[in-house]
KOLKOLBA-22462 format. One record per residue: residue in three letters; z negated, x negated, y negated of N, C-alpha, C in turn. Coordinates in steps of 0.1 Angstrom, whole numbers. Each point is the difference from the previous one (the first is absolute). Example, Ala and Ser with C-alpha at 12.3 -4.5 7.8 and 13.67 -1.06 7.14 Angstrom:
  resn   n.zz   n.xx   n.yy  ca.zz  ca.xx  ca.yy   c.zz   c.xx   c.yy
   ALA    -78   -132     57      0      9    -12      0     -9    -12
   SER      7      4    -11      0     -9    -11     -8      8    -11
REM end
This chain:
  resn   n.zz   n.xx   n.yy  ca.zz  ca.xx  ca.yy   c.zz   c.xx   c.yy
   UNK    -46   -162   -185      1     -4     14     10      8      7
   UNK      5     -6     11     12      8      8     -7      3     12
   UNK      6     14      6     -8      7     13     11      2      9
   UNK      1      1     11      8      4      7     -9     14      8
   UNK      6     10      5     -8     13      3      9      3     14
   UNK     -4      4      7      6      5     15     -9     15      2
   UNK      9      8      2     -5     13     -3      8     12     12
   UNK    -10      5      9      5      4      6     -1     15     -1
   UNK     13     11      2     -1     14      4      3      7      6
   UNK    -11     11      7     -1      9     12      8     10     -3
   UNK     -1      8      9      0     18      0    -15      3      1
   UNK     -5      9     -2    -13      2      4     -1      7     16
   UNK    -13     -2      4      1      2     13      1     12      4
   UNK     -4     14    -11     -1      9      5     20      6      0
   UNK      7     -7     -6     14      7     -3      8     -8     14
   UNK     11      8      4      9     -6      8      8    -10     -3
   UNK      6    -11      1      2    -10      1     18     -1     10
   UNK     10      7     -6     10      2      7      8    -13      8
   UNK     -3     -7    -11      7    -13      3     -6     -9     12
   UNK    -12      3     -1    -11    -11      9      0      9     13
   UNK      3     13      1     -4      7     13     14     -1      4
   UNK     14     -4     -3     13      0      4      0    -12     10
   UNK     -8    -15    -10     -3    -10      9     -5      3      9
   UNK    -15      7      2     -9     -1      7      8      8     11
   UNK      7      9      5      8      6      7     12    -10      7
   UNK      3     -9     -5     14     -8      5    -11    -13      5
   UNK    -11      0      0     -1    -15      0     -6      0     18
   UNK     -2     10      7      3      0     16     17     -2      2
   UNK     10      1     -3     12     -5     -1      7     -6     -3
   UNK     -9    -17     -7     -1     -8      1     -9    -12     12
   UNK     -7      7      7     -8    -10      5    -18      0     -1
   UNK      0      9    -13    -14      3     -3     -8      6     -5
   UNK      2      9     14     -8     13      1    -17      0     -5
   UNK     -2    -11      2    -16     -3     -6     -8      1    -14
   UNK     15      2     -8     -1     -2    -16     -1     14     -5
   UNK     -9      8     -4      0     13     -8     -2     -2    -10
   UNK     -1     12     -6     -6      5    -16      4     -9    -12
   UNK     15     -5      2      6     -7    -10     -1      1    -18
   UNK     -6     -1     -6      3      4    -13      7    -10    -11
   UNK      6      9     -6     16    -12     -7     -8      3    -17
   UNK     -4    -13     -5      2      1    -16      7     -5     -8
   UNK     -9     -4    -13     11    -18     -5    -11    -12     -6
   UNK      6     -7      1     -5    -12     -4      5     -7    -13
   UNK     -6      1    -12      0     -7    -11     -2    -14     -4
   UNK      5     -7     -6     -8    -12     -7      8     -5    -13
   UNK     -7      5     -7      1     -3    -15     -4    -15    -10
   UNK      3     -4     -8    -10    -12     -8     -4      7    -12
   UNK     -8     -5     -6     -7      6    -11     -7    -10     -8
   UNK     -1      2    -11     -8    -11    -12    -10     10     -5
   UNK    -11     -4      0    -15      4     -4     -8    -10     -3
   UNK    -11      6    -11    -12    -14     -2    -11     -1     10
   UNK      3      6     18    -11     -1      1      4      9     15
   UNK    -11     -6     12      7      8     13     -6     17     -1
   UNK     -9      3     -6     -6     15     -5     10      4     -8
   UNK     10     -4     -7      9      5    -13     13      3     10
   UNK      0    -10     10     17     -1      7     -5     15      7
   UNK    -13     -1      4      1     11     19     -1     14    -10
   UNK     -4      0    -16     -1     16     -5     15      0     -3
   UNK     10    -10     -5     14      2      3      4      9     13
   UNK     -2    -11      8     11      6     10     -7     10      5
   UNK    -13      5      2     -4     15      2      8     11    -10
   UNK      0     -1     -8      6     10    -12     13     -3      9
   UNK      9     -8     -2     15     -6      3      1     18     15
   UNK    -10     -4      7     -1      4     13     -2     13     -5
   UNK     -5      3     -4     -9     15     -3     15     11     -9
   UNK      7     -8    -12     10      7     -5     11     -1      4
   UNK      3     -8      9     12     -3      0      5     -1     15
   UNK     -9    -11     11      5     -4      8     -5      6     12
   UNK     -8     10      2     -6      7     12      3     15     -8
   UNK      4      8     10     -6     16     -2    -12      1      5
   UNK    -11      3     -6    -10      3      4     -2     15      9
   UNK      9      8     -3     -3     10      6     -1      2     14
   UNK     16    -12      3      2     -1     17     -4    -15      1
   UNK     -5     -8     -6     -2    -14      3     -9     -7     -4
   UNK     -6    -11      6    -14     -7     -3      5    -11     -3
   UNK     -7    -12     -9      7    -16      0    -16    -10      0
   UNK      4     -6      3     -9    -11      0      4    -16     -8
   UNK     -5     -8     -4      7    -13     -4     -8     -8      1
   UNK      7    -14     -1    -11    -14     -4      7     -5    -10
   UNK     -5     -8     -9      3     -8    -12     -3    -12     -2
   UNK      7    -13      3     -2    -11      0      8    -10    -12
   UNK    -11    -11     -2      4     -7     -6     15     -8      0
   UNK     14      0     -9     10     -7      6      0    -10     -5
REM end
């Protein structure tokens, strides 16, 4: 079966976030001062072939776990759908 996976990744909350607080600083100099605590990640989406939607989501967890998040500074989450 074919999966398509959308997989997203953090910084963790407790680390600083240079990128997101650079935004969150410029964004009253645009117009919108209302917008704080910006945090900047990434966003993945992969395809994948597995027998099975339990077989795809232990893929792309591992995929995530070795490869595509630092765990140390970063969290991921994902969904795994049928393509």
């Amino acid at each position: 079966m074919k999966f398509r996976a959308e997989i997203d990744i953090m910084p963790l909350e407790a680390l600083l976030d240079p990128q997101g607080k650079a935004v969150s600083n410029n964004m009253k100099n645009i117009g919108l001062a209302e917008i704080s605590n910006v945090r900047i990640g990434k966003h993945i989406t992969l395809a994948l072939e597995a027998a099975d939607k339990a077989t795809a989501e232990a893929k792309v967890k591992e995929a995530c776990e070795k490869l595509l998040a630092n765990q140390i500074m970063e969290y991921f989450s994902f969904k795994v759908e049928e393509a």
